[in-house]
Each structure stands twice: as C-alpha cells, then as structure tokens.
Backbone as ProteinMPNN parsed JSONL, in Angstrom:
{"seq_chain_A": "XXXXXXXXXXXXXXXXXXXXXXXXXXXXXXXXXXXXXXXXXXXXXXXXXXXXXXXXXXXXXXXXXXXXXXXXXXXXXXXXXXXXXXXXXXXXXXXXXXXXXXXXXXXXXXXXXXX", "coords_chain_A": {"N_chain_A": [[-6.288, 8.71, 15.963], [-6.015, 5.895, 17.87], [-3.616, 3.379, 18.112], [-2.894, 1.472, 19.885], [-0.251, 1.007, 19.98], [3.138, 1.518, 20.736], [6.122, 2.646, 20.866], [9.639, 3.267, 20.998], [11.618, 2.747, 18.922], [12.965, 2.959, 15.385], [12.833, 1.064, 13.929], [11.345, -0.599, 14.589], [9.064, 0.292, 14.676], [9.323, 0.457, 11.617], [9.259, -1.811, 10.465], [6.486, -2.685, 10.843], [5.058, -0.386, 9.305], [5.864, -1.465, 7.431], [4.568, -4.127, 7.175], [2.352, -3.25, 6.844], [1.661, -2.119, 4.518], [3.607, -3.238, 2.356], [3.208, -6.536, 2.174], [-0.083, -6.601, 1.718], [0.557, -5.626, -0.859], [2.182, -7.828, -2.235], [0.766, -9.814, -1.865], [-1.789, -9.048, -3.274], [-0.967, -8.552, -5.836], [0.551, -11.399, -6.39], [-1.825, -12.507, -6.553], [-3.238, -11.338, -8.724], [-1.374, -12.005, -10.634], [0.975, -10.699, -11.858], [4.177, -9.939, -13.245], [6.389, -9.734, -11.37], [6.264, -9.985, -8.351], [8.41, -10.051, -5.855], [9.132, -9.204, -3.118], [11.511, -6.91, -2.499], [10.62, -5.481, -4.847], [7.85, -4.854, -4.771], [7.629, -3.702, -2.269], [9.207, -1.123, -3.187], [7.38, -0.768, -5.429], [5.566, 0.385, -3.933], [6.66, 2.373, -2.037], [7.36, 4.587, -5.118], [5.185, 4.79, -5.732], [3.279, 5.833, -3.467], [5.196, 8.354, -3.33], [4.532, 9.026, -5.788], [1.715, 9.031, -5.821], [0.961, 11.01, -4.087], [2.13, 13.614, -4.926], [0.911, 13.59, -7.339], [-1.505, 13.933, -6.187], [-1.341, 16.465, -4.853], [-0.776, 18.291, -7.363], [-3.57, 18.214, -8.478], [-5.061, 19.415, -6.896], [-6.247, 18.172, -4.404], [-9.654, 16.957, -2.669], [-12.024, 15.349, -4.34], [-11.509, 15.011, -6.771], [-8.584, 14.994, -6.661], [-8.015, 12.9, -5.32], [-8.994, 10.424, -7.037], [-6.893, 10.693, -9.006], [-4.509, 10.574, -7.352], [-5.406, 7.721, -6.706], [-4.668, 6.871, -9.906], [-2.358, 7.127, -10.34], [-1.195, 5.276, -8.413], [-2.011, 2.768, -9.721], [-1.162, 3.14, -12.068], [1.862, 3.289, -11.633], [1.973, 0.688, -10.52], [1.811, -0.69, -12.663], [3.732, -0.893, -14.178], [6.095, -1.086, -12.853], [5.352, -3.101, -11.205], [4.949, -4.984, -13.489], [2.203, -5.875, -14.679], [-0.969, -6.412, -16.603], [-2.935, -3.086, -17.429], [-5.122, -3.437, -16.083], [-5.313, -5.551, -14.748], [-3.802, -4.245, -12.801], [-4.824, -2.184, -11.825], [-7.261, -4.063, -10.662], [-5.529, -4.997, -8.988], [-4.828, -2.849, -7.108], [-7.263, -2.001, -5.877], [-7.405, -4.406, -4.696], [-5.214, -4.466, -2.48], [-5.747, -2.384, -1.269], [-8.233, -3.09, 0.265], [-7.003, -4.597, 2.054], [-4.745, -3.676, 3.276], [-6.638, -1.385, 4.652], [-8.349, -3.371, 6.365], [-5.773, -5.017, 7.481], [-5.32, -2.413, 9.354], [-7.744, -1.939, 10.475], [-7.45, -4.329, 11.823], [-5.284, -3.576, 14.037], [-6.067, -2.379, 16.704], [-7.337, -4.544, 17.771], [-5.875, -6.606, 17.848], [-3.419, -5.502, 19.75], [-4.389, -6.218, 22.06], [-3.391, -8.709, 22.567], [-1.047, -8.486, 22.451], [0.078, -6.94, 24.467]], "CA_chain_A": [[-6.633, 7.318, 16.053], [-4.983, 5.288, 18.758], [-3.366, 1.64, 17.506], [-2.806, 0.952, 21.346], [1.222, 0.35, 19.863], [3.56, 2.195, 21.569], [7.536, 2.247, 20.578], [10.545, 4.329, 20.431], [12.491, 2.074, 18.121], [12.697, 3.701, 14.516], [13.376, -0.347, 13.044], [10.25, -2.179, 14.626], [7.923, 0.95, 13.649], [9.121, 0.779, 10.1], [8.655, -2.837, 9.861], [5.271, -2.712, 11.209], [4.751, -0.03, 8.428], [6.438, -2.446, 5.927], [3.806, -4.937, 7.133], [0.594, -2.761, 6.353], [2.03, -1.785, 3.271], [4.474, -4.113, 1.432], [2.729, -7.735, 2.342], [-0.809, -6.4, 0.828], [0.718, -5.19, -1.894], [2.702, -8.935, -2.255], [-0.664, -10.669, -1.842], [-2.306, -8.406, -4.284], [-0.031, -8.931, -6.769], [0.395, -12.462, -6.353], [-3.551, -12.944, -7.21], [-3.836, -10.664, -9.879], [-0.599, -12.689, -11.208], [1.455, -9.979, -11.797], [5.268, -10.788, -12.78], [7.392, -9.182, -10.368], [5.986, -10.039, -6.943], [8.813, -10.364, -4.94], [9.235, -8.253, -1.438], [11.647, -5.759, -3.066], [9.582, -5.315, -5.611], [6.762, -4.718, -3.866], [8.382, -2.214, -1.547], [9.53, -0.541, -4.565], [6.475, 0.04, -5.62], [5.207, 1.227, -2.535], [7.141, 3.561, -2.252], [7.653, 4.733, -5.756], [3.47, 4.574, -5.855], [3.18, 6.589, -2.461], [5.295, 9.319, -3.63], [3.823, 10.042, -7.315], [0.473, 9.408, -5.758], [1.425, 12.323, -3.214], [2.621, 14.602, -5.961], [-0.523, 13.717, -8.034], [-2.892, 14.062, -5.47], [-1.255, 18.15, -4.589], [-0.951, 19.16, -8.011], [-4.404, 18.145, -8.658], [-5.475, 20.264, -5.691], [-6.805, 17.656, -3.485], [-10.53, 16.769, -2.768], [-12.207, 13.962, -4.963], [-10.262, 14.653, -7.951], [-7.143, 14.427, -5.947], [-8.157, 11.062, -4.479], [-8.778, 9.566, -8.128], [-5.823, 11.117, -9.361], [-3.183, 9.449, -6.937], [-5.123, 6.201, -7.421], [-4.296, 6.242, -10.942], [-0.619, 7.147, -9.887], [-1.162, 3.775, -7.515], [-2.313, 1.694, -10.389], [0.181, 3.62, -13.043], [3.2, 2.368, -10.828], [1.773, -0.926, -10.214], [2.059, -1.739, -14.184], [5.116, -0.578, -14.686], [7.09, -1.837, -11.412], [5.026, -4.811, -10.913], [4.76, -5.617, -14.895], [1.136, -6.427, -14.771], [-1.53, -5.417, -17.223], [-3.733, -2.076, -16.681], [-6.781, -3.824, -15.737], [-4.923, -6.137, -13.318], [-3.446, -2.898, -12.008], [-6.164, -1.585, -11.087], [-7.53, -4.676, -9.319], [-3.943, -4.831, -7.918], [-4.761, -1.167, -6.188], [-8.141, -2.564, -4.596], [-7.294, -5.805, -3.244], [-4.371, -4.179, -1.843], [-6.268, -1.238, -0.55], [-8.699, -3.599, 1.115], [-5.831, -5.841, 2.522], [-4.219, -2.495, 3.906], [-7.599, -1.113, 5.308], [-7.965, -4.54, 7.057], [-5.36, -4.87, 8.777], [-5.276, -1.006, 10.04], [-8.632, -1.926, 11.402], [-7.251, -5.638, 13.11], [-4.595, -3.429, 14.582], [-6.502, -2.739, 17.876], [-7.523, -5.66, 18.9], [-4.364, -7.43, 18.001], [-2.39, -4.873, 20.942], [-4.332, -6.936, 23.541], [-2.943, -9.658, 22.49], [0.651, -8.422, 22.432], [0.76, -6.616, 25.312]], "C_chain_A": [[-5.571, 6.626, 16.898], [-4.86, 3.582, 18.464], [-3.169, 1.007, 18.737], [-1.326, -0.055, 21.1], [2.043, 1.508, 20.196], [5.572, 1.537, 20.865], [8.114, 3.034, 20.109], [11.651, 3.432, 19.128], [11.943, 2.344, 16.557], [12.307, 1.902, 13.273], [11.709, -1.4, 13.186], [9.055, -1.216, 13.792], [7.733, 0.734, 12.031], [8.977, -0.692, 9.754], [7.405, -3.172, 9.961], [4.71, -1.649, 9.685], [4.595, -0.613, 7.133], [4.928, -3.558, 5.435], [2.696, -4.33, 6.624], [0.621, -2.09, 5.311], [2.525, -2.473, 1.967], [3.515, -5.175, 1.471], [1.66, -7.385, 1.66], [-0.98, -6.855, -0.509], [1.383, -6.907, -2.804], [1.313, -9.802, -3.157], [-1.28, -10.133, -3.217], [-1.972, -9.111, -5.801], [0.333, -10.11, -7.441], [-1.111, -12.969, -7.215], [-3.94, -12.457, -8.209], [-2.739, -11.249, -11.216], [0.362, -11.708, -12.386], [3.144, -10.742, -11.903], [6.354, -10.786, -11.834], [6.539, -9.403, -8.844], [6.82, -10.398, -5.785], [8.896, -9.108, -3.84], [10.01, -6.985, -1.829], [10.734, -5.356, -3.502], [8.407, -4.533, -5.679], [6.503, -3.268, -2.716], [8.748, -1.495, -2.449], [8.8, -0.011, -5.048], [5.765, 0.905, -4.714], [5.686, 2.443, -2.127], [7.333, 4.388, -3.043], [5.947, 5.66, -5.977], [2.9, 5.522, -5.364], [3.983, 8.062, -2.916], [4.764, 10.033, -4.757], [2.252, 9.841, -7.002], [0.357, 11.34, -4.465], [1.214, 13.275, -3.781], [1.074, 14.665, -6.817], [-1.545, 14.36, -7.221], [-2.73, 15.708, -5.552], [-0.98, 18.752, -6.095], [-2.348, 19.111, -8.949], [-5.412, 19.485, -7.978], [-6.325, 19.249, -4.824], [-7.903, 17.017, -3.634], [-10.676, 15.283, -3.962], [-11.525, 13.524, -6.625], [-8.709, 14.482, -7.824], [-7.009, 13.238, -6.052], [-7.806, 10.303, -5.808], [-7.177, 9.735, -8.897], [-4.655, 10.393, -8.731], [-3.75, 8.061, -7.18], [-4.943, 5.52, -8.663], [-2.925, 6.107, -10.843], [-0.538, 5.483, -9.648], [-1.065, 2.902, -9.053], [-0.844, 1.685, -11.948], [2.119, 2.614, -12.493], [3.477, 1.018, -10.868], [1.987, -1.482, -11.973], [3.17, -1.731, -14.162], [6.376, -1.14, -13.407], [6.623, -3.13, -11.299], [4.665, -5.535, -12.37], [3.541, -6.562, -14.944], [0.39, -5.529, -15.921], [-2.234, -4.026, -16.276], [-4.611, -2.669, -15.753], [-6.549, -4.801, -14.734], [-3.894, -5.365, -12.011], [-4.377, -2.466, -11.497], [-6.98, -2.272, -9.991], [-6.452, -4.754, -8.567], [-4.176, -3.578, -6.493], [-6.091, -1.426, -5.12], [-7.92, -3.224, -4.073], [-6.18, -5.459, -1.979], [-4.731, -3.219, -0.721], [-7.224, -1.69, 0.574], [-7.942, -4.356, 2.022], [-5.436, -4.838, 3.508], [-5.459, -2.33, 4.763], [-8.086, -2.23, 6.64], [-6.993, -4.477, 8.129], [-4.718, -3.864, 9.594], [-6.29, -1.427, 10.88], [-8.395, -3.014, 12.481], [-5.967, -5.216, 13.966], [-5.021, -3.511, 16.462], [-6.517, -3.516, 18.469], [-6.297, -6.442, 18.3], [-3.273, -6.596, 19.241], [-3.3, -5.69, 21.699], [-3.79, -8.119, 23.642], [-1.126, -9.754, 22.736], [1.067, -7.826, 23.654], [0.784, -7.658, 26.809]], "O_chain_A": [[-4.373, 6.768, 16.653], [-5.766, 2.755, 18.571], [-3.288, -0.216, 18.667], [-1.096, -1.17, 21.567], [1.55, 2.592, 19.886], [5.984, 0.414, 20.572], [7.75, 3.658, 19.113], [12.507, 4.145, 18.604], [10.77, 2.078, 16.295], [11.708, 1.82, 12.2], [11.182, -2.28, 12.505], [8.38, -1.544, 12.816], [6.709, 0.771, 11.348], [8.522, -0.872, 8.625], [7.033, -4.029, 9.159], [3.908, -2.235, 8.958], [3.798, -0.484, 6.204], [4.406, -3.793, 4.346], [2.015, -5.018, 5.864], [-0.358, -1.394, 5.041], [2.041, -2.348, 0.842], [2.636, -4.89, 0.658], [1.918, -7.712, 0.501], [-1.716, -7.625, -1.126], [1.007, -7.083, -3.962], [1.038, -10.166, -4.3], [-1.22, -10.858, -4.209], [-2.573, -9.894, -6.537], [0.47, -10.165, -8.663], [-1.254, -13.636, -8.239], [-4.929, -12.926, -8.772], [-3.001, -11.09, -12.408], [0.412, -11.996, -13.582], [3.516, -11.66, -11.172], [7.09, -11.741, -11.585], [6.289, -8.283, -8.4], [6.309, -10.942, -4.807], [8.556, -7.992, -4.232], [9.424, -5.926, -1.606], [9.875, -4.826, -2.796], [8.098, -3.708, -6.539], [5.679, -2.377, -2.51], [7.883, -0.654, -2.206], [9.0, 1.171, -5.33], [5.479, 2.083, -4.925], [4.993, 3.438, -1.915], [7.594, 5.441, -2.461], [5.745, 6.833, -6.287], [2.141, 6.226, -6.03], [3.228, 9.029, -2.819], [4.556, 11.245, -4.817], [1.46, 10.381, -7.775], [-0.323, 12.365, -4.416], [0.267, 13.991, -3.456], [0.321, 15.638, -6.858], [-2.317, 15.228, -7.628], [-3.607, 16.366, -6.113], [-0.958, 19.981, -6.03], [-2.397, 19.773, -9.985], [-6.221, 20.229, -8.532], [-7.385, 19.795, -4.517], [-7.84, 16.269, -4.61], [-9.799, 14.487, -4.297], [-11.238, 12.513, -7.266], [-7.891, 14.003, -8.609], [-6.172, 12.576, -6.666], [-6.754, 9.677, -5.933], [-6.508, 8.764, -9.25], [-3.899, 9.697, -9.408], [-3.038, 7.204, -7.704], [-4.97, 4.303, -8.844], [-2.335, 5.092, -11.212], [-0.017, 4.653, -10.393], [0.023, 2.441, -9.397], [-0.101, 0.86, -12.479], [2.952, 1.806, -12.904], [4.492, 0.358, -11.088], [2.295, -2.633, -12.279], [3.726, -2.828, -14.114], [7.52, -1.531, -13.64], [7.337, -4.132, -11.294], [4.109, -6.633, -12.342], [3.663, -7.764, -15.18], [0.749, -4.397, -16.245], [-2.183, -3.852, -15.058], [-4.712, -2.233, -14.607], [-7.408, -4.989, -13.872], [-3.478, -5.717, -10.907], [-4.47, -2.575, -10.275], [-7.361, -1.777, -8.931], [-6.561, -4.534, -7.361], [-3.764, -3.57, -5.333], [-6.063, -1.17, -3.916], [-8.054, -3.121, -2.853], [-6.207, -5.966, -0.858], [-4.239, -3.189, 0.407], [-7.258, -1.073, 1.639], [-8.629, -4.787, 2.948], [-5.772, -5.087, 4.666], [-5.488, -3.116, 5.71], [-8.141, -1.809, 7.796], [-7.161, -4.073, 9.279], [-3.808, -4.128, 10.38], [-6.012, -1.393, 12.079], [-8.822, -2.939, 13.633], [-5.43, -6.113, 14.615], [-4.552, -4.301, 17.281], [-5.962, -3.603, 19.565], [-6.001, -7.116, 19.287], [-2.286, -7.25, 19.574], [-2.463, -6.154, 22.473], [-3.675, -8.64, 24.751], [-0.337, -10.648, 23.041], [2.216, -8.027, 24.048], [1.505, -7.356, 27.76]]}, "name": "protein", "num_of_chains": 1, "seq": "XXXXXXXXXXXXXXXXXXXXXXXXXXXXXXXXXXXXXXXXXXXXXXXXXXXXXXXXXXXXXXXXXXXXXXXXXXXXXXXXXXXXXXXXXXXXXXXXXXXXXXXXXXXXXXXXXXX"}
C-alpha cells in the first residue's frame, strides 16, 4: 500500500505513527469517558495493547480466532490502563479502530496536499 509519504527521518515517521495511533485512542477514550485520557496514557496503552494483542493473536494461532483474541487483549488493556469499565472498553476498541482506519484511508489524499 503506498501512503504517497516518503521520509528518512526516524522522529517525523514515529510521530506520524503516534498520530494514527495515540490521538484515536485519546478521542476514544475521551467519549467513552474513561479516566485516564491523557497523551501518555494513551500511548501507554497503545503500546502495552499492541504488544499483548501481538502475543495473543500468535499463541492463539492466528486466523479469526487470533483476530478476536488480540481484540480482547485491546479492550483488556484499555480497562486497566485507561480505568474505564469493560463495556466502555470495548466501545473504546471500536471507535478507536474506526478513528485509526479513517485516517489510514485520509492518508492519500492528504500527501497532495503536503507535497
């Protein structure tokens, strides 16, 4: 898949990552009213989220019980780091997932704008 972004700099990539990852997850969080929503936080989980959904997903073995499997990881994390209930964990993991998906897809046409 080509984002039509281009850059050797290890600092702007990873904030661009930060952005289609962390901010979501912010937003998310925020709406589902969650008590920890600040930017650490947030990143924190993200990362924390991303690796035990990882781990979940491969000692599941993959495929569609993989998939569900790290997104309970996702939602598991999200209570416990972002001190929300289950059930606003869980919407926490969609709105975020749509938020993410989003703006992966407004990446394209946002490079004609930047370059």
């Amino acid at each position: 898949m080509n984002f039509n972004f281009e850059s050797s700099s290890f600092w702007v990539v990873a904030l661009v990552l930060m952005a289609i990852t962390t901010i979501p997850v912010k937003l998310a969080a925020n709406f589902v009213g969650a008590e920890r929503t600040s930017i650490p936080m947030c990143a924190l989980s993200v990362v924390v989220g991303s690796i035990l959904a990882f781990g979940a997903y491969k000692l599941v073995g993959g495929q569609f019980t993989g998939f569900i499997s790290a997104c309970l990881a996702m939602v598991i994390t999200y209570k416990f780091v972002l001190h929300a209930s289950f059930a606003a964990s869980f919407l926490l993991a969609l709105v975020a997932f749509g938020l993410q998906v989003a703006i992966l897809l407004s990446l394209p046409g946002m490079g004609k704008f930047l370059v």
